[in-house]
C-alpha positions as CSV (number, residue, x, y, z in Angstrom):
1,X,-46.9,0.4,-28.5
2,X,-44.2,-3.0,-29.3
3,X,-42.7,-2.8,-32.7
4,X,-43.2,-6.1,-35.0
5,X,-39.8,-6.8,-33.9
6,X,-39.7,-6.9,-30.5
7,X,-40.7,-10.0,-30.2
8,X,-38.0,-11.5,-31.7
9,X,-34.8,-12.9,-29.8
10,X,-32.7,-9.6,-28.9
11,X,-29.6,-11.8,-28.8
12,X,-30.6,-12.7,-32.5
13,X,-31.2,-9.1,-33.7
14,X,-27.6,-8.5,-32.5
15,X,-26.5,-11.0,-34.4
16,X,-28.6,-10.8,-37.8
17,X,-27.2,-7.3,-37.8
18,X,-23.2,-8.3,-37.9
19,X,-23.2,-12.0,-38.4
20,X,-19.4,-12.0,-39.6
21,X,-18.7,-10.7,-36.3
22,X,-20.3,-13.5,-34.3
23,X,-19.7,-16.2,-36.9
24,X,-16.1,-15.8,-36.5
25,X,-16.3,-15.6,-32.9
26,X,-18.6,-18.8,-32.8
27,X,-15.7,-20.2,-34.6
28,X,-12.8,-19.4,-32.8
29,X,-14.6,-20.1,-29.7
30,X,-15.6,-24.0,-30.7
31,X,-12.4,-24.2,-32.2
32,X,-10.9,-23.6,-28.6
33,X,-12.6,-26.0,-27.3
34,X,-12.1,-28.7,-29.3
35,X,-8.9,-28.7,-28.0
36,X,-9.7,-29.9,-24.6
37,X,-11.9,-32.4,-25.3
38,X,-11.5,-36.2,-26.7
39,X,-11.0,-36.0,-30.5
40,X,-11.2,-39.8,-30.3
41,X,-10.0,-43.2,-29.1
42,X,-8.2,-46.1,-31.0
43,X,-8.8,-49.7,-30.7
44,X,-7.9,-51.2,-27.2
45,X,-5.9,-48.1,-26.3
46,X,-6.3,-46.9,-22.4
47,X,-8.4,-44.4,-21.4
48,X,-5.4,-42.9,-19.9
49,X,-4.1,-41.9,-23.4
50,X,-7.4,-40.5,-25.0
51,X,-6.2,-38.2,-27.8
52,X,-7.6,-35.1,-26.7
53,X,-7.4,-32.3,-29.5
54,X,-4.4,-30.4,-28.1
55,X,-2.5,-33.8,-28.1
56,X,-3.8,-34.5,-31.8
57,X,-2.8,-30.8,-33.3
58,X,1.2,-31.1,-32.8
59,X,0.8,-34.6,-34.0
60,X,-1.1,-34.6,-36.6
61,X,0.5,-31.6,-38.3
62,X,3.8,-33.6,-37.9
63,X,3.3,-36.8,-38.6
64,X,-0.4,-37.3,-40.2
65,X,0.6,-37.6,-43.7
66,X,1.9,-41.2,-42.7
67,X,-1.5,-42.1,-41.6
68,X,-3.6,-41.0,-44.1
69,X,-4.2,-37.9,-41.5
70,X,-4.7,-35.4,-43.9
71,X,-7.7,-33.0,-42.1
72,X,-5.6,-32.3,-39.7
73,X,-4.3,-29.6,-42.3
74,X,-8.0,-28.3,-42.3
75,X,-6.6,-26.4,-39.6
76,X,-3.8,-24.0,-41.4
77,X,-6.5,-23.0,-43.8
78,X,-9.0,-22.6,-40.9
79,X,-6.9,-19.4,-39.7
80,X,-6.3,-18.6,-43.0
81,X,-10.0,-18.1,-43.9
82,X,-10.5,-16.2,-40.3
83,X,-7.7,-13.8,-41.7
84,X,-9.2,-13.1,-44.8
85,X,-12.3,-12.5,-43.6
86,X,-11.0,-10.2,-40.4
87,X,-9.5,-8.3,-43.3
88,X,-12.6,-8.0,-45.2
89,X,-11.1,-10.0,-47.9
90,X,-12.3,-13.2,-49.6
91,X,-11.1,-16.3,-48.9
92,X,-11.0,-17.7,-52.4
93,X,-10.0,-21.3,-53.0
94,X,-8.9,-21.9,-49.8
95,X,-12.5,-22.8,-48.2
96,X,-12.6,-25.1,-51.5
97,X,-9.0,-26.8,-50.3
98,X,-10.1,-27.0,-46.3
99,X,-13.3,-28.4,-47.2
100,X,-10.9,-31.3,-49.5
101,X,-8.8,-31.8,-46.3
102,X,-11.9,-32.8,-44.2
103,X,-13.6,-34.9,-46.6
104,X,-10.1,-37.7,-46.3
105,X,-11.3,-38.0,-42.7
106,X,-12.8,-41.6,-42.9
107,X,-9.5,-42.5,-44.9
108,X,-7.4,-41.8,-41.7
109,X,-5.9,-45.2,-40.4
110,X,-5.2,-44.6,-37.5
111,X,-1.9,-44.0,-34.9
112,X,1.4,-45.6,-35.7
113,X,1.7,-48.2,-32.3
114,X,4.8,-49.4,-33.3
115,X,7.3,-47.7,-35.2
116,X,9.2,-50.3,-35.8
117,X,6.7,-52.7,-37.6
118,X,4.5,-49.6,-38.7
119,X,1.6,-51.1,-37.2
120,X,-1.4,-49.1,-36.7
121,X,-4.3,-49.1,-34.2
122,X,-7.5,-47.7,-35.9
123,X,-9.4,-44.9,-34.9
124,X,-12.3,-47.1,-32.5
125,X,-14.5,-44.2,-31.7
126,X,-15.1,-40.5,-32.2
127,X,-15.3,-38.7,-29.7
128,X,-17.6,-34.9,-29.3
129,X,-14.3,-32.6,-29.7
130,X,-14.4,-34.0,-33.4
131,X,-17.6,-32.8,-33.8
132,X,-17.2,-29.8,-32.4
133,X,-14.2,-29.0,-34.2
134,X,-16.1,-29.8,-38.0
135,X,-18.9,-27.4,-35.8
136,X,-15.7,-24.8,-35.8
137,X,-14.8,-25.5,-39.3
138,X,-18.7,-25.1,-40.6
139,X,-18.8,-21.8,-38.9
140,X,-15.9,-20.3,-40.5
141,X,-16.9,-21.4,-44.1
142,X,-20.2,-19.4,-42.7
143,X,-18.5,-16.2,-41.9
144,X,-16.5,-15.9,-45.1
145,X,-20.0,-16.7,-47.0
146,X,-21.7,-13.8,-45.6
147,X,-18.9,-12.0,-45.7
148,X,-18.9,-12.3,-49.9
149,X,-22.4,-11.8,-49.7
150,X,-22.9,-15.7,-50.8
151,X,-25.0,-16.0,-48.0
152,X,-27.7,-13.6,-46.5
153,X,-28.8,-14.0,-42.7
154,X,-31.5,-12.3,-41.3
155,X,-33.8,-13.3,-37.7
156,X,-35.2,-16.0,-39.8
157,X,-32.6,-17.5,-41.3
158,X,-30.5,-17.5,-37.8
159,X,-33.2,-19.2,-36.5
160,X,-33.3,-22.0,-39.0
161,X,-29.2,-22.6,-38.8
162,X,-29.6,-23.1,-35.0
163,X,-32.5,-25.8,-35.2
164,X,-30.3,-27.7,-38.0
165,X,-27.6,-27.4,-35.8
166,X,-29.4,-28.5,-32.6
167,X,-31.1,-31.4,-35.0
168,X,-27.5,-32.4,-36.4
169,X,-26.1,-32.8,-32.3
170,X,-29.6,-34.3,-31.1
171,X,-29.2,-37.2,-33.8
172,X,-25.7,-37.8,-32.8
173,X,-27.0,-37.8,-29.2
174,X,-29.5,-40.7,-30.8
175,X,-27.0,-42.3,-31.9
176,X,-24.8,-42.5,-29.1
177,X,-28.0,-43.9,-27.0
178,X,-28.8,-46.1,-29.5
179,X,-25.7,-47.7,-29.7
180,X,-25.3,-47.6,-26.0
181,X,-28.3,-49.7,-25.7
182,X,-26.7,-52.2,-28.1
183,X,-23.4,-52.8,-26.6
184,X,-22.7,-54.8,-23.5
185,X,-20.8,-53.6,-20.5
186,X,-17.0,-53.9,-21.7
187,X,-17.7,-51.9,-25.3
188,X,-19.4,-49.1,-23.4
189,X,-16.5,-48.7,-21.3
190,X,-14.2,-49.0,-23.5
191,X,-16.0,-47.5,-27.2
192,X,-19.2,-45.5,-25.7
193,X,-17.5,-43.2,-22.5
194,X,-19.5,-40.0,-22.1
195,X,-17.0,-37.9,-24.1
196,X,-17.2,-40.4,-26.8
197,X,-19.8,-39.2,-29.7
198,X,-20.4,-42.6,-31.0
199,X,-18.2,-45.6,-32.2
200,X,-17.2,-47.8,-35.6
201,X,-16.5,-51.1,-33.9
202,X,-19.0,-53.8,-35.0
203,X,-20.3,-55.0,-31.5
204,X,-20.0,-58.4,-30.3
205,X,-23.1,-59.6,-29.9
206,X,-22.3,-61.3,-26.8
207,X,-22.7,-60.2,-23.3
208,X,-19.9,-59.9,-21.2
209,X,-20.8,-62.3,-17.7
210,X,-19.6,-59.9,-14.8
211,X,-20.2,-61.3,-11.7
212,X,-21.0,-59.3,-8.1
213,X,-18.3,-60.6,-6.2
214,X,-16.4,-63.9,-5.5
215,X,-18.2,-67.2,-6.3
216,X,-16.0,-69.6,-4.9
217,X,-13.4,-69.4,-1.9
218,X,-10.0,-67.2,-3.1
219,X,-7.6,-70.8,-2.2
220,X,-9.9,-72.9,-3.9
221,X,-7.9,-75.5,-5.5
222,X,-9.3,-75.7,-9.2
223,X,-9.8,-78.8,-11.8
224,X,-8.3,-77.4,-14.9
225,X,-10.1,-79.4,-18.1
226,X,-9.2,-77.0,-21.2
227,X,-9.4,-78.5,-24.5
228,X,-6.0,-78.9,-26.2
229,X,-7.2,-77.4,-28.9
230,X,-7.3,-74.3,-27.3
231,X,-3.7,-74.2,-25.9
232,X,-0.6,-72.5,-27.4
233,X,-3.3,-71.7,-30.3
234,X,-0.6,-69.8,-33.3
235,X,-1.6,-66.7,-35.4
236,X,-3.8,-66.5,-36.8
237,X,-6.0,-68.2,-34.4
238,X,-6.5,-66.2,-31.4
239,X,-4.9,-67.6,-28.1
240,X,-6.9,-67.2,-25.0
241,X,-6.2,-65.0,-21.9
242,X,-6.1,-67.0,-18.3
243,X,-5.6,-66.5,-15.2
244,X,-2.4,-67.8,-13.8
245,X,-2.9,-70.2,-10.6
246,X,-1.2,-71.0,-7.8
247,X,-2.3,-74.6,-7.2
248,X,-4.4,-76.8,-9.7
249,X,-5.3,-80.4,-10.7
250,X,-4.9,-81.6,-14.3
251,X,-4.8,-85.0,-15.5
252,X,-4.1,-86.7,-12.3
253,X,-1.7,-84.2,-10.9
254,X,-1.7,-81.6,-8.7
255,X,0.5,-78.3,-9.6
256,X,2.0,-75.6,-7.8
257,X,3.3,-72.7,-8.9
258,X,5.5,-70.0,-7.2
259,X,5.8,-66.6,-9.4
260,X,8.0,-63.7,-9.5
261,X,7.8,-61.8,-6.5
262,X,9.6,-58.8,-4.8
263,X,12.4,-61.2,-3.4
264,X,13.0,-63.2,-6.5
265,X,12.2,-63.0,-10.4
266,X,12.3,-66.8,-10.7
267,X,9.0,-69.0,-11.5
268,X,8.7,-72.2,-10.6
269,X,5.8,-74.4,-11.1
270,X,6.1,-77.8,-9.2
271,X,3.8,-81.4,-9.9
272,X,2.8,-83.6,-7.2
273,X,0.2,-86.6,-7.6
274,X,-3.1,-85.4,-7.0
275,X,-4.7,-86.7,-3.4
276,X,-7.1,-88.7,-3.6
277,X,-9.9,-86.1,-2.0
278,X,-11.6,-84.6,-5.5
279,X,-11.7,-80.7,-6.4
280,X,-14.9,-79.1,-5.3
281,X,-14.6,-76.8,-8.4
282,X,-13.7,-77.4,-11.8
283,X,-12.6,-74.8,-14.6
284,X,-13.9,-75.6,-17.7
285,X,-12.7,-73.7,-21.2
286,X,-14.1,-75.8,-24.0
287,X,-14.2,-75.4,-27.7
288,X,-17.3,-74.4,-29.7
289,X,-17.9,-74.1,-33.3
290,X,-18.2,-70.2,-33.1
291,X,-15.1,-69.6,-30.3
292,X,-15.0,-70.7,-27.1
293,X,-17.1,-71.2,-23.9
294,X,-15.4,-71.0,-20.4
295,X,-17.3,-72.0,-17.0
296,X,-16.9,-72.5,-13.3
297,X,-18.7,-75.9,-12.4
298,X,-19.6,-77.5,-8.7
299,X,-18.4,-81.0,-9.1
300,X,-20.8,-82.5,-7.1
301,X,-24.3,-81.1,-8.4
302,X,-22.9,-79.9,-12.2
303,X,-24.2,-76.3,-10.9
304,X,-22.6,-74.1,-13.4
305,X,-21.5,-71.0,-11.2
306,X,-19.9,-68.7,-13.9
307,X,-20.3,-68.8,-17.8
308,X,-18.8,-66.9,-20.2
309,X,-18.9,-67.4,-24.3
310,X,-16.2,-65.7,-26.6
311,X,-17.0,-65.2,-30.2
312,X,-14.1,-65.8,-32.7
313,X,-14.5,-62.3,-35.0
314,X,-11.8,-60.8,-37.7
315,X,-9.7,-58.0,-35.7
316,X,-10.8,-54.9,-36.1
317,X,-9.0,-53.0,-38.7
318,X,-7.0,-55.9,-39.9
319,X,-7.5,-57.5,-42.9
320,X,-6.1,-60.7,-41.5
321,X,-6.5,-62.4,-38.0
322,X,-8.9,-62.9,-35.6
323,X,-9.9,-62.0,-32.1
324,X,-12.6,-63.4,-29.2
325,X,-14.7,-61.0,-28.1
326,X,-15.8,-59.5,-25.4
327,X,-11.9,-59.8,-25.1
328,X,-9.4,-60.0,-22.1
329,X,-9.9,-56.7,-21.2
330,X,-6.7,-56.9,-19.7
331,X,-5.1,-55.1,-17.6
332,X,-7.2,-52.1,-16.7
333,X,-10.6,-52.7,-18.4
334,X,-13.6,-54.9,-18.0
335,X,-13.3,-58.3,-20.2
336,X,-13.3,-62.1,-19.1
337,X,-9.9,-62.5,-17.9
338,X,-10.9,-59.5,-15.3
339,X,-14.5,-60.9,-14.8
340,X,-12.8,-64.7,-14.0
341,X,-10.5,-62.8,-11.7
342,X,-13.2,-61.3,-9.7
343,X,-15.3,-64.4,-10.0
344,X,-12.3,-66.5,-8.3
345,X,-11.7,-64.2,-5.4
346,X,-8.2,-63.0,-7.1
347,X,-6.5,-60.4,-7.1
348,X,-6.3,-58.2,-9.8
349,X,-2.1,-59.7,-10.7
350,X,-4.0,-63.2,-10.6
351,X,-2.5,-64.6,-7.5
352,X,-4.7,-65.6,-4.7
353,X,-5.4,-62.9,-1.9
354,X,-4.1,-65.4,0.4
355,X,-0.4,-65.4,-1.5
356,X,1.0,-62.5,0.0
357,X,3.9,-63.6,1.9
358,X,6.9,-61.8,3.8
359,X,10.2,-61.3,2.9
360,X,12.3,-64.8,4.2
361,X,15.3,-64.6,5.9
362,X,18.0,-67.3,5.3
363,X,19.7,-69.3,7.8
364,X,23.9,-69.5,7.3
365,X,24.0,-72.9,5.7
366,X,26.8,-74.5,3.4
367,X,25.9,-76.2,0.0
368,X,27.7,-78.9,-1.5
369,X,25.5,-82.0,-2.4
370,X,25.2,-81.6,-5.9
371,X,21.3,-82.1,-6.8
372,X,21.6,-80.8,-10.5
373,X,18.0,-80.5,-12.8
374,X,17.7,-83.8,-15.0
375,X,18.5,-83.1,-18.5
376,X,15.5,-84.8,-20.0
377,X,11.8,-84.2,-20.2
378,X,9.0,-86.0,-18.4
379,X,5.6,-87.3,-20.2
380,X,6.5,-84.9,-23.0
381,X,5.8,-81.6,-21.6
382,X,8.4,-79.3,-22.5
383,X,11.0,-78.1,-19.5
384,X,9.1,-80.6,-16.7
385,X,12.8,-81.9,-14.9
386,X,13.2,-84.5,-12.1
387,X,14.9,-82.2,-9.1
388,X,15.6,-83.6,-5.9
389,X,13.0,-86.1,-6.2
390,X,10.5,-83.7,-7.5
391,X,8.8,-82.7,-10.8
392,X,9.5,-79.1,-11.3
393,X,9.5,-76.8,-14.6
394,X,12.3,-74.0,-14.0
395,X,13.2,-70.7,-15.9
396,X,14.8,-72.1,-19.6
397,X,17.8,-70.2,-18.5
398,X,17.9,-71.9,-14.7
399,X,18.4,-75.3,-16.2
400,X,21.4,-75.9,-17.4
401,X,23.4,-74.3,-14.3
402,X,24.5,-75.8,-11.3
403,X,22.8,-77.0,-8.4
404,X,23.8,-77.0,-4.9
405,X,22.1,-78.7,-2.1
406,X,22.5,-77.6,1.9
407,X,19.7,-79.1,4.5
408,X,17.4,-76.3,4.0
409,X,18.2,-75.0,0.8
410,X,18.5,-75.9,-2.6
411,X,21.1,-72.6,-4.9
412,X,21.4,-72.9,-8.7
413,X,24.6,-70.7,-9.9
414,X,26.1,-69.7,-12.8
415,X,29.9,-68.2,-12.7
416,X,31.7,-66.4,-15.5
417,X,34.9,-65.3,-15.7
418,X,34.7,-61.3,-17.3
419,X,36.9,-59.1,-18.0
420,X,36.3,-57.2,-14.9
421,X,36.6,-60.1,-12.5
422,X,34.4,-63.3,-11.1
423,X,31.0,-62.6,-11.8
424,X,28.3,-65.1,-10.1
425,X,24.6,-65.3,-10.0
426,X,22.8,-67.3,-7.8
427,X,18.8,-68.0,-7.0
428,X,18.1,-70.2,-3.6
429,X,15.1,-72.0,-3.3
430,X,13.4,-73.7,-0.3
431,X,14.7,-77.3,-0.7
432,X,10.8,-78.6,0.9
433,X,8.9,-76.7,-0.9
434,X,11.4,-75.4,-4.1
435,X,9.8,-72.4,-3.6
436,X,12.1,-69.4,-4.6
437,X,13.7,-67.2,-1.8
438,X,16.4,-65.0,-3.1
439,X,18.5,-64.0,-5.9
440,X,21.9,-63.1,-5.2
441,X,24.5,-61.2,-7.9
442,X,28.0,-59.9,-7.8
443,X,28.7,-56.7,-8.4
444,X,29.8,-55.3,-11.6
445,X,28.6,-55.4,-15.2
446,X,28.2,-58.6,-17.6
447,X,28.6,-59.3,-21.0
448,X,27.2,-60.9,-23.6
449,X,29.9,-63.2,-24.8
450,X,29.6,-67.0,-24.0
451,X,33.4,-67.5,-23.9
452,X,33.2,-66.0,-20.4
453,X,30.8,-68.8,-18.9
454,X,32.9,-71.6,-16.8
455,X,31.5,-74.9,-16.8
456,X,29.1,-75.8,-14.1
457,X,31.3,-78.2,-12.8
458,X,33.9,-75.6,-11.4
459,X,31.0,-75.1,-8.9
460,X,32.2,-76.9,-6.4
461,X,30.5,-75.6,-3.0
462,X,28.0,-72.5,-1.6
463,X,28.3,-70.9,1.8
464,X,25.4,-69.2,2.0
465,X,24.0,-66.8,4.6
466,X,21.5,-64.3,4.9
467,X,22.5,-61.0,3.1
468,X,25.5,-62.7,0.8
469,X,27.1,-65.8,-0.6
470,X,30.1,-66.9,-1.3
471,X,30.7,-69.7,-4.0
472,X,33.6,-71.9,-4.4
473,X,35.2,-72.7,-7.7
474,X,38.3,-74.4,-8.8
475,X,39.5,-71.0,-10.4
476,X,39.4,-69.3,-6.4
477,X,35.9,-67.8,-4.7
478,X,33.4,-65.0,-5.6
479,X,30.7,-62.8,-3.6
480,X,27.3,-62.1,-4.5
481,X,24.9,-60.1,-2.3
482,X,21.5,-60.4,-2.1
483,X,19.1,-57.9,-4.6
């Protein structure tokens, strides 16, 4: 004949009759754990650099008193109260002072981003190693309570301490649905990941547009029309984040730009008239009373093809400055800067996947038709200089050096006279296109001081060929190899 008991858990027997034994286990075992798993994420940090809870321990304990990073201390007195109760031996005040620790947990700002500006980035979202390690915490205060007979378990009372704490995890499962079901596609990427329990950044409230694939063809030459308003936009109004485009028309020109690349680290942008033949696509970012609305639009029909709005919002734990969300999300994470990249058939840099283009190789010319950048600025826009019959906007630091002219090629040098020697550095550009081609630079270090700088007018010719050049000066001749 079954006892009355029998029909109860065994594995809860077991444990009703030494529940220090298992409590503390329970503890340690959770505590463990917590270590490999996400404590939490702050705002607009990678994914890459989740602070996982063996990442926040030798941290926190060293520097969270700066932050306001006090539980982190709830850890000292977590061992302490497993010794004492190993021991047989009350734990006295120090449950009391652990307990303390934990409670400044919403007062914790955050991690220092910037140590020399002390600025912080605040905690974003929580992730389930936090609550597992309060889980680890909960379980030791338990231990030392039956232990000093504060606290009585029996079957019964087991049984109700795992339903509370299956109720406590299920609501926090609720909440991390329900807040999944409220966030678009960007904040659950970045706030609502799977080891994230749930998050404290207000959501946007606007859906981030991400489109399937590319809308229009990758070389598309674009109509740019973005209000002014919206451009060079100074703290704290929030400046948006565009794509940078090789060719576009604006205001009756056409521009071309050619960026840094693998050969050189000069960028050039170039303006042309515009041909008479209109855009087939125009980019649209205009102003609205709430942020800011950006579209592709067919010309021809006023088909919009891609929308996006951004919502101006106070930065999230700042008390000054605002922000557009759903933001940038650049450069690893989903936002409109990567959603406009995708919708244009870019690549993920910005460039078209049509740009790629292979390393030149430079015919032996010699350079001495001076064809220096003008020294003033054209229709107001800051750095736009006449060269060789062109339009072009150079590097600031390009444009006060000397320019060179060969048939195919146009070099811009500078020469100094250090300590060590002749010192040169020189960028050639295609003279057609002034697309840059090379940078060439002597060997040896440089310094800082101006007094070493000759004029540009000792420049007085370039022999250039393929792997080095050699420029001529009135104070004698200097090398520089290509990088």
């Amino acid at each position: 004949m079954k006892s009355s008991g029998s029909s109860k858990p065994p594995i809860l027997v077991t444990f009703a009759r030494d529940p220090v034994r298992w409590l503390t286990r329970a503890a340690l075992w959770c505590w463990v754990l917590s270590l490999v798993l996400p404590g939490f994420v702050v705002q607009k940090q990678s994914s890459e650099t989740l602070w996982l809870g063996i990442r926040i321990l030798p941290f926190g304990l060293l520097f969270g008193w700066l932050v306001m990073g006090w539980a982190v201390y709830a850890n000292v007195l977590f061992f302490w109260v497993l010794g004492r109760v190993r021991k047989g031996k009350p734990a006295g005040t120090s449950i009391f002072f652990m307990l303390l620790l934990v409670a400044t947990l919403p007062f914790f700002r955050g991690i220092v981003i910037n140590e020399g500006s002390g600025a912080i980035s605040p905690v974003a979202s929580w992730g389930w190693g936090a609550l597992i390690w309060l889980t680890a915490l909960c379980l030791a205060i338990a231990a030392s309570a039956v232990q000093q007979g504060w606290l009585e378990l029996k079957v019964r009372q087991v049984q109700y301490g795992l339903v509370g704490l299956a109720g406590i995890y299920t609501l926090m499962i609720a909440l991390h649905v329900y807040q999944w079901t409220q966030a678009n596609i960007q904040e659950r990427e970045m706030y609502l990941r799977g080891d994230m329990a749930f998050t404290v950044v207000p959501f946007c409230g606007v859906p981030l547009a991400w489109p399937e694939g590319a809308l229009i063809e990758p070389d598309e030459i674009l109509d740019l029309d973005i209000d002014s308003s919206l451009k060079g936009a100074k703290y704290p109004t929030p400046s948006i984040e565009l794509p940078d485009f090789e060719r576009y028309r604006s205001d009756g020109f056409e521009w071309v730009t050619y960026f840094r690349s693998f050969t050189s680290p000069v960028t050039v942008k170039v303006r042309y008239p515009a041909p008479p033949n209109p855009s087939r696509v125009s980019f649209q970012v205009k102003e609205t009373g709430q942020g800011a609305m950006i579209r592709l639009v067919q010309n021809a029909t006023g088909q919009v093809l891609y929308e996006q709005e951004l919502r101006r919002r106070r930065q999230f734990g700042q008390r000054s400055g605002q922000e557009y969300c759903p933001d940038s999300g650049w450069p690893r994470k989903k936002g409109y800067q990567s959603a406009l990249l995708r919708a244009l058939g870019r690549r993920t840099d910005g460039r078209s996947v049509v740009s790629s283009r292979s390393k030149p190789q430079l015919q032996t010319e010699t350079a001495n038709e001076s064809c220096d950048l003008g020294g003033q600025d054209i229709d107001g826009i800051e750095g736009l200089r006449a060269w060789d019959s062109r339009q072009v906007i150079l590097d600031p630091d390009l444009r006060a050096n000397k320019s060179l002219c060969s048939k195919t090629y146009i070099a811009i040098a500078s020469v100094r006279n250090e300590p060590a020697g002749l010192w040169s550095r020189i960028d050639v550009f295609d003279r057609y296109t002034l697309r840059p081609l090379a940078r060439f630079v002597s060997g040896g270090s440089i310094s800082n001081d101006p007094r070493f700088e000759f004029p540009k007018d000792t420049i007085i010719g370039m022999r250039i060929a393929n792997d080095a050049i050699t420029v001529e000066t009135t104070q004698g001749e200097v090398h520089a190899t290509k990088r």
